[in-house]
C-alpha positions as CSV (number, residue, x, y, z in Angstrom):
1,X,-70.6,51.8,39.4
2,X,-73.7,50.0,38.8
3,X,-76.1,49.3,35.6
4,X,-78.2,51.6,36.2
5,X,-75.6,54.7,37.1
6,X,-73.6,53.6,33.8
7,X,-76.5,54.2,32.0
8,X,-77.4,57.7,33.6
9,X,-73.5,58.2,33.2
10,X,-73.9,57.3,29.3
11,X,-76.7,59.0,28.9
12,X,-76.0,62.6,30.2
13,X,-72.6,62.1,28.4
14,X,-74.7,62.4,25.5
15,X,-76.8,65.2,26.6
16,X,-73.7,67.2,26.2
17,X,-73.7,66.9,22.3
18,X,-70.4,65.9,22.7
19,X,-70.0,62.3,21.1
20,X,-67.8,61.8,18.0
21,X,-68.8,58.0,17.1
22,X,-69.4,54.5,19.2
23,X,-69.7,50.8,18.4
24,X,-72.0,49.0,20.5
25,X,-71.1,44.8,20.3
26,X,-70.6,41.5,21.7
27,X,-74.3,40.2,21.4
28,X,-75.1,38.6,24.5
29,X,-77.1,35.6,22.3
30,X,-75.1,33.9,19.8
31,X,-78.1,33.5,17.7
32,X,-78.6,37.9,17.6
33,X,-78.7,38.6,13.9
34,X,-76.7,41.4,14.3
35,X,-73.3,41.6,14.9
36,X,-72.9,45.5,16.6
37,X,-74.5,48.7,16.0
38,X,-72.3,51.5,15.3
39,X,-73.6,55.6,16.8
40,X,-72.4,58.8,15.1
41,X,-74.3,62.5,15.7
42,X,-76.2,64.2,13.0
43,X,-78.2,66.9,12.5
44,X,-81.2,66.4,10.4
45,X,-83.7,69.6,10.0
46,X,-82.2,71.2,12.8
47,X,-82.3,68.4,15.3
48,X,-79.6,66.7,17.0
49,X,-79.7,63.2,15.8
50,X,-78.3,60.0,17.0
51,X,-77.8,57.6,13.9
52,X,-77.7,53.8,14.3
53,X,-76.2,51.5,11.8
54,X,-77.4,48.2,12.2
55,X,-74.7,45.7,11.4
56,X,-75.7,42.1,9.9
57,X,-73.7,39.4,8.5
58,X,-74.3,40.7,5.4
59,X,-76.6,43.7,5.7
60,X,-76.3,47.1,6.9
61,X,-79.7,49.4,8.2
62,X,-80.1,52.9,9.3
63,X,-82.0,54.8,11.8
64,X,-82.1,58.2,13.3
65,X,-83.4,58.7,16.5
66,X,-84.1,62.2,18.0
67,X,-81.6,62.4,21.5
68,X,-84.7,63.0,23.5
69,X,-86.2,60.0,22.6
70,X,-82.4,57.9,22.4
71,X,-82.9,56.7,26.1
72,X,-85.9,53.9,25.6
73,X,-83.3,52.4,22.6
74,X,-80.4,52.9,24.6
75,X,-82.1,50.3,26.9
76,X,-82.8,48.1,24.2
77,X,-79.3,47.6,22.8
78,X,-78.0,46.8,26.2
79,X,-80.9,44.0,26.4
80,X,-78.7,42.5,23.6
81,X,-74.9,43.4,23.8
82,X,-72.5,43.6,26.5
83,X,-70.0,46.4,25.4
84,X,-69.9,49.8,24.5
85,X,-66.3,51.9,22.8
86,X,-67.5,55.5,22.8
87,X,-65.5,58.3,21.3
88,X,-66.2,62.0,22.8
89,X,-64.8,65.2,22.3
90,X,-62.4,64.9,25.2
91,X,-62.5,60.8,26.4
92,X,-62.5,57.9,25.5
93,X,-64.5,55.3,26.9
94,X,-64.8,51.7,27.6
95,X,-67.7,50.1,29.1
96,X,-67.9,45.8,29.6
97,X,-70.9,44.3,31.1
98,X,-70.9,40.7,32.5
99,X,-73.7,38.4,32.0
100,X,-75.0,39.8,35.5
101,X,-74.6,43.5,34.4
102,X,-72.0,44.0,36.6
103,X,-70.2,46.9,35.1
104,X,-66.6,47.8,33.8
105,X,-66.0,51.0,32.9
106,X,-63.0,52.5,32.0
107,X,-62.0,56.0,30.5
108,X,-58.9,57.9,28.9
109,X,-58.8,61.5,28.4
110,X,-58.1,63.0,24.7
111,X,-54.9,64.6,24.8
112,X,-55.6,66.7,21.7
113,X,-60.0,67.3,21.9
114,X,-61.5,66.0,19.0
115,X,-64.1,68.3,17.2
116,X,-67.4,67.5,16.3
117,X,-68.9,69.0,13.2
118,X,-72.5,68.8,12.4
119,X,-72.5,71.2,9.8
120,X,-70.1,68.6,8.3
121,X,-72.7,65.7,8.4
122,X,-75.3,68.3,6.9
123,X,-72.9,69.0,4.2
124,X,-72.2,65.4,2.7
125,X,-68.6,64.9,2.0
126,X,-68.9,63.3,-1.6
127,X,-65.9,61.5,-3.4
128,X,-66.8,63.5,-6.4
129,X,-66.7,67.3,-4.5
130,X,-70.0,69.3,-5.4
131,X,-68.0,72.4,-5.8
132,X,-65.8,71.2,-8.4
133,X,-66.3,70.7,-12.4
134,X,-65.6,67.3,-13.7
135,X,-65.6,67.5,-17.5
136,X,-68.4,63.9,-17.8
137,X,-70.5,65.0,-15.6
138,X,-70.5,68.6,-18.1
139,X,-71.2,66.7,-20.8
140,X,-74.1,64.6,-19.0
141,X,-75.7,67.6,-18.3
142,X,-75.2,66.9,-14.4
143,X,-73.2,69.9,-13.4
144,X,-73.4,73.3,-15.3
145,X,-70.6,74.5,-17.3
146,X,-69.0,76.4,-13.6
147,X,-68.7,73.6,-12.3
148,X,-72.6,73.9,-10.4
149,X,-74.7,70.8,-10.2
150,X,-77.7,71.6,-11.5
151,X,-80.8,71.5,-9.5
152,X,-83.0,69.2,-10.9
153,X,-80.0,66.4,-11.3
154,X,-78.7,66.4,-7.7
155,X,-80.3,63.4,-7.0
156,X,-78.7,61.6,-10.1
157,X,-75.4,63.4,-8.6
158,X,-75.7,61.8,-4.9
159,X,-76.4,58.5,-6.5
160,X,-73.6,58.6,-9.0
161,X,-71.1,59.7,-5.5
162,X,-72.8,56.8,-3.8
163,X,-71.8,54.3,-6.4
164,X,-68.2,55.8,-6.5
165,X,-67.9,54.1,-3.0
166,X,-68.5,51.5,-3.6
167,X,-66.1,51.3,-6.2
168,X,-63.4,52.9,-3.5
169,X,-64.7,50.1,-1.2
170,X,-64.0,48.0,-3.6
171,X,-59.9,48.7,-4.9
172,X,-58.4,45.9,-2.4
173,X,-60.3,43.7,-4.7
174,X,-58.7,44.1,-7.9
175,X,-55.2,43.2,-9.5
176,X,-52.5,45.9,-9.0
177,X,-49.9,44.1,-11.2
178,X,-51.8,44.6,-14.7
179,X,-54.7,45.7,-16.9
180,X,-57.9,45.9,-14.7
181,X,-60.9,44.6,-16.8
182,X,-64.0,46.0,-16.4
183,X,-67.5,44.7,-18.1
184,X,-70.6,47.0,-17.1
185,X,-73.9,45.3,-18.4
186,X,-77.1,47.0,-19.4
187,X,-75.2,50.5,-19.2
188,X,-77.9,52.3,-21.0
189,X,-77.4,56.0,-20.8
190,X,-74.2,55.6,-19.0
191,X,-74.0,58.3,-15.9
192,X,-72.5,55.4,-13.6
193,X,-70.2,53.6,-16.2
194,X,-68.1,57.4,-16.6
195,X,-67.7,57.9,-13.1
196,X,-66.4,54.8,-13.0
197,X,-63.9,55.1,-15.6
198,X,-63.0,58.9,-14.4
199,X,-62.7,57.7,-10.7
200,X,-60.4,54.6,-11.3
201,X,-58.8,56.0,-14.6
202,X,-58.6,59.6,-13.8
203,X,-58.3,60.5,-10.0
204,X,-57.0,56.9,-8.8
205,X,-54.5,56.6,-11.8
206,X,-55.1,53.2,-13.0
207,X,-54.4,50.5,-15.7
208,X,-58.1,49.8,-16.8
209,X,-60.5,48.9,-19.8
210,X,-63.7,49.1,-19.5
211,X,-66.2,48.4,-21.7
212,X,-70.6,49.6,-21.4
213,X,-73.0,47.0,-23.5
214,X,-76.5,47.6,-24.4
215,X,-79.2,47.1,-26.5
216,X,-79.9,50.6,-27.6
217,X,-77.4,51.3,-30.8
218,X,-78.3,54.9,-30.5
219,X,-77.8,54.8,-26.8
220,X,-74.5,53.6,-27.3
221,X,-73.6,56.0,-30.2
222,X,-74.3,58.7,-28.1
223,X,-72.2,57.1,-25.5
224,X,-69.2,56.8,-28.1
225,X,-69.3,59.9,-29.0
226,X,-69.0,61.4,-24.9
227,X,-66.1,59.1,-24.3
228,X,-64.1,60.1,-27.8
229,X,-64.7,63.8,-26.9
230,X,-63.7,63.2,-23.4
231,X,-60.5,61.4,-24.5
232,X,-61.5,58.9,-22.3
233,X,-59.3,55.7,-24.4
234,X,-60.1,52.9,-22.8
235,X,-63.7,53.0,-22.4
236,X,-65.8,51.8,-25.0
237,X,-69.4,51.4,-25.7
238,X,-70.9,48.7,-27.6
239,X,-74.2,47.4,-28.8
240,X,-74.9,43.6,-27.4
241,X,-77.0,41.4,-25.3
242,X,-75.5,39.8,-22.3
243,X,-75.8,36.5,-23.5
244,X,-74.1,37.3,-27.1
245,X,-71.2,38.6,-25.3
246,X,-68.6,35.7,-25.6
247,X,-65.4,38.1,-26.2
248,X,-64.0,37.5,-22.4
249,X,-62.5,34.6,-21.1
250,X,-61.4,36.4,-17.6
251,X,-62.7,39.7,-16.2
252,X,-62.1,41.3,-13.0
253,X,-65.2,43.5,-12.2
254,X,-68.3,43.1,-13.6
255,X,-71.5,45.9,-13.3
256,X,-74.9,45.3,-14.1
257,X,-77.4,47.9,-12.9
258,X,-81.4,47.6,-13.0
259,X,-80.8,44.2,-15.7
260,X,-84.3,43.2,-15.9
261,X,-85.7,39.8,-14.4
262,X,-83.0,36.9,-15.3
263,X,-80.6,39.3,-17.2
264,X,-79.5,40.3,-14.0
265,X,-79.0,36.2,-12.8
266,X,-77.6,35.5,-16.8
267,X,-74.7,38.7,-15.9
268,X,-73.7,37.1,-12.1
269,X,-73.3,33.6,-13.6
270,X,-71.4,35.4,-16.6
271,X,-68.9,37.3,-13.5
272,X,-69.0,34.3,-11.7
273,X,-67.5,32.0,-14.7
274,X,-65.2,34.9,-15.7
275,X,-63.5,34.7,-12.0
276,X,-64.6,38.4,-11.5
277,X,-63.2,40.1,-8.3
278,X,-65.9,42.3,-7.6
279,X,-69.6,42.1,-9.0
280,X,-71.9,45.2,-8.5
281,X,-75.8,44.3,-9.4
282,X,-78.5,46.7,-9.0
283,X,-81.7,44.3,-10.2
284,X,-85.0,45.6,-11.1
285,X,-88.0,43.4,-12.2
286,X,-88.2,40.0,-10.3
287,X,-90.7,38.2,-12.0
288,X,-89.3,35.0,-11.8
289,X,-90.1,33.6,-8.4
290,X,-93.3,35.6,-8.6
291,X,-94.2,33.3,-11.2
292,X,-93.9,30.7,-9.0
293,X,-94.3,31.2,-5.4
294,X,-96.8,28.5,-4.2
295,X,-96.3,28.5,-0.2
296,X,-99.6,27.9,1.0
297,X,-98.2,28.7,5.2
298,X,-97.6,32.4,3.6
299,X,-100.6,32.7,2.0
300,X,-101.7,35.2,4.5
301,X,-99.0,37.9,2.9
302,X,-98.9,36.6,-0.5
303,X,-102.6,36.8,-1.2
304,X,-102.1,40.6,-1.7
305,X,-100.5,41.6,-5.1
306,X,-98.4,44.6,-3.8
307,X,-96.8,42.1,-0.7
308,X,-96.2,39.3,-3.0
309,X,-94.5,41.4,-5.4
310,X,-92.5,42.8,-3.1
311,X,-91.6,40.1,-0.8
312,X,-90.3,38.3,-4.4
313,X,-88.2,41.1,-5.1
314,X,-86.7,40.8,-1.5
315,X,-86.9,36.9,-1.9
316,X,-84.8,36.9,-5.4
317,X,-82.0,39.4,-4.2
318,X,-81.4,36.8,-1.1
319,X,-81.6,34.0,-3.2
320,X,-78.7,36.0,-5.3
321,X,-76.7,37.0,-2.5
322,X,-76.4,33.4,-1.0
323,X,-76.1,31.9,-4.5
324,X,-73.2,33.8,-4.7
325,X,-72.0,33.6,-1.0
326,X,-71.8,29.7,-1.7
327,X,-69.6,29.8,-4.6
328,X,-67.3,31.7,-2.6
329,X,-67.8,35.2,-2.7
330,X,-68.6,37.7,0.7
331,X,-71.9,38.7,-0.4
332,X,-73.7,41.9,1.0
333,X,-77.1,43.8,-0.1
334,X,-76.7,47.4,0.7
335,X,-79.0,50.4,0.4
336,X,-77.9,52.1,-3.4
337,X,-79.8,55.2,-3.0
338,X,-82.2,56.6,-0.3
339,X,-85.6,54.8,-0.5
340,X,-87.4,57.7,-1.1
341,X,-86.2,58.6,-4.7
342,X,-86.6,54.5,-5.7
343,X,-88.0,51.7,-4.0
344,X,-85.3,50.0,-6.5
345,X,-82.8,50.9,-4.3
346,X,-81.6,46.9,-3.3
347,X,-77.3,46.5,-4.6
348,X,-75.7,43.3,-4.4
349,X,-72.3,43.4,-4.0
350,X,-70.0,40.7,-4.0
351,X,-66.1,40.1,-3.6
352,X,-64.8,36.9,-4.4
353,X,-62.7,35.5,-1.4
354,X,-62.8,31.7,-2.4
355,X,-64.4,30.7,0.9
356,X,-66.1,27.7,0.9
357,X,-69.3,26.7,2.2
358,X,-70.4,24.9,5.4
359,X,-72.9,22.2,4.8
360,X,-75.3,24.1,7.4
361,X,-75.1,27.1,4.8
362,X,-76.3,24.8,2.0
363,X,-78.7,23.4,4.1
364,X,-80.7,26.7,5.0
365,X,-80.6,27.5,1.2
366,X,-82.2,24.4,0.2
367,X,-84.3,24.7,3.1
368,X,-85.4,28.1,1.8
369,X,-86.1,27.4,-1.9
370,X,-88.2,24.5,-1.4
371,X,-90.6,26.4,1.2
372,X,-90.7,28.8,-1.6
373,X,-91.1,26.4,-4.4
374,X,-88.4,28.5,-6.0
375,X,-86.2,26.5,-9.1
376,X,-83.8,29.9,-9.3
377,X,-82.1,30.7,-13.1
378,X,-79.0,31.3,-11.4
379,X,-78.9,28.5,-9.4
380,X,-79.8,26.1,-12.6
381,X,-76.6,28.5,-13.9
382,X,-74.1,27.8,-11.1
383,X,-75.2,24.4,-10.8
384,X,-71.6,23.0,-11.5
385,X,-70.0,25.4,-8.9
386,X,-72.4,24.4,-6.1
């Protein structure tokens, strides 16, 4: 078999609707930026669907691209990788390319046909089930008092499911042998801090604490008086700052979602310093390096309010992430919600591994922060880690 029959081959294997999932990898450049691609079927308004997930070091991207139009990208990925594992109803299959494109292809028959379901990826499979009552989300007013999530707060319910996994994600992370604790920062009105506690306390079983701060006293009251109702004894709410909070000397998870500006950079040094496991950041706000971006070589972009603005925002959350990444944590930014409901929709998240740095890591960071002119709070907080 040659290239260009494998890829009529692949291709009219997936004119049959009949793929279940495939990873496309082994970049054929050592400098590609991303690692592999991963392919699963959807159906979105009636179309069959091929979704891509675009896998970085330490970023994942989607995008859905109509089977009629899948060919012209189909060429593209083989431009950059060199093997394909493909999953279908009733085979396997195994394709290796050599740098020539000369082709190996190999293929196993299913003995027991898988089943693909696209009613199943219109219907999203949530952590929390949609059909079921959970007594928080009652009393938050998500769900009715059957158990139905009410119409104008299913958007608050997907993004509530989506941060349950990546507290599911995150359970490897966190000490099985005692008391988990659990600091969430800036909790405000609380949705995600009570599925985090029912998840890990209630459905999962666990030893935890966990305890909400925020500014707001009647916030919190509010929030005091849902957890005492709920019987939920080991979450508490209380009324602080981040930086008045000294009652910790060791945590093990730390939250902080939509922390404006440098509260977000003063709770990741506080995690950091604590020796927390896993840190989940949602930031809003960047003003910091807006303040004082002075790169004349971009001026082209940064000229215009709206770009600068949001090229900061994406600036700042890198910054974070490699920040982070260089006091030993594996560091990802991942999509939180869909992009349409929030353009705030950037989460850090961060699991401490101890690995340490190379000194071409450190390099491209200093490298980046003085083309930006950028003296980071976090960095100035780390400072003795670095």
């Amino acid at each position: 078999m040659n290239f260009e029959q494998m890829k009529a081959e692949f291709l009219a294997l997936l004119q049959e609707k009949t793929l279940v999932q495939a990873t496309i990898s082994q970049p054929r450049q050592k400098s590609n930026e991303i690692k592999r691609v991963k392919l699963k079927p959807i159906e979105l308004r009636g179309v069959y669907t091929i979704q891509l997930e675009y896998q970085y070091e330490r970023i994942l991207q989607h995008e859905n691209i109509a089977l009629a139009d899948f060919a012209e990208q189909f060429d593209k990925l083989l431009e950059q990788f060199r093997q394909i594992h493909a999953q279908f109803t009733s085979q396997n299959i195994q394709i290796q390319l050599s740098k020539k494109n000369k082709v190996l292809w190999k293929s196993d028959q299913q003995a027991t046909p898988k089943q693909v379901n696209l009613s199943h990826n219109r219907k999203k499979q949530y952590l929390l089930d949609d059909s079921k009552a959970y007594p928080f989300l009652i009393r938050l007013g998500v769900q009715t008092e059957d158990g139905h999530v009410k119409k104008q707060k299913y958007d608050k319910f997907k993004q509530i499911n989506r941060f349950v996994e990546f507290i599911d994600d995150s359970l490897s992370y966190l000490p099985k042998d005692r008391t988990i604790r659990i600091l969430d920062f800036g909790s405000g009105k609380s949705y995600l801090t009570f599925a985090l506690y029912h998840y890990l306390k209630i459905e999962k079983g666990l030893d935890i604490r966990v305890t909400g701060l925020d500014l707001k006293k009647e916030v919190i009251e509010e929030c005091n008086r849902i957890s005492q109702d709920l019987g939920y004894e080991d979450l508490e709410f209380l009324v602080g700052d981040i930086n008045d909070y000294n009652d910790e000397t060791a945590v093990d998870m730390v939250v902080t979602l939509h922390a404006c500006d440098v509260a977000t950079d003063m709770a990741l040094a506080r995690a950091v310093k604590w020796g927390a496991k896993v840190i989940l950041s949602v930031p809003c706000c960047q003003h910091e390096l807006n303040r004082q971006l002075d790169t004349p070589a971009l001026d082209v972009m940064l000229q215009h309010g709206l770009i600068r603005e949001r090229f900061a925002s994406l600036a700042t959350d890198s910054i974070r992430a490699e920040l982070l990444s260089l006091v030993g944590y594996d560091t990802q930014l991942l999509e939180f919600i869909d992009i349409e409901n929030t353009p705030k929709n950037v989460l850090i998240r961060a699991y401490f591994t101890g690995k340490k740095p190379s000194e071409a890591q450190r390099a491209r960071y200093d490298a980046f922060v003085t083309l930006l002119n950028a003296k980071p709070f976090l960095q100035n907080e780390l400072q003795n880690l670095l």
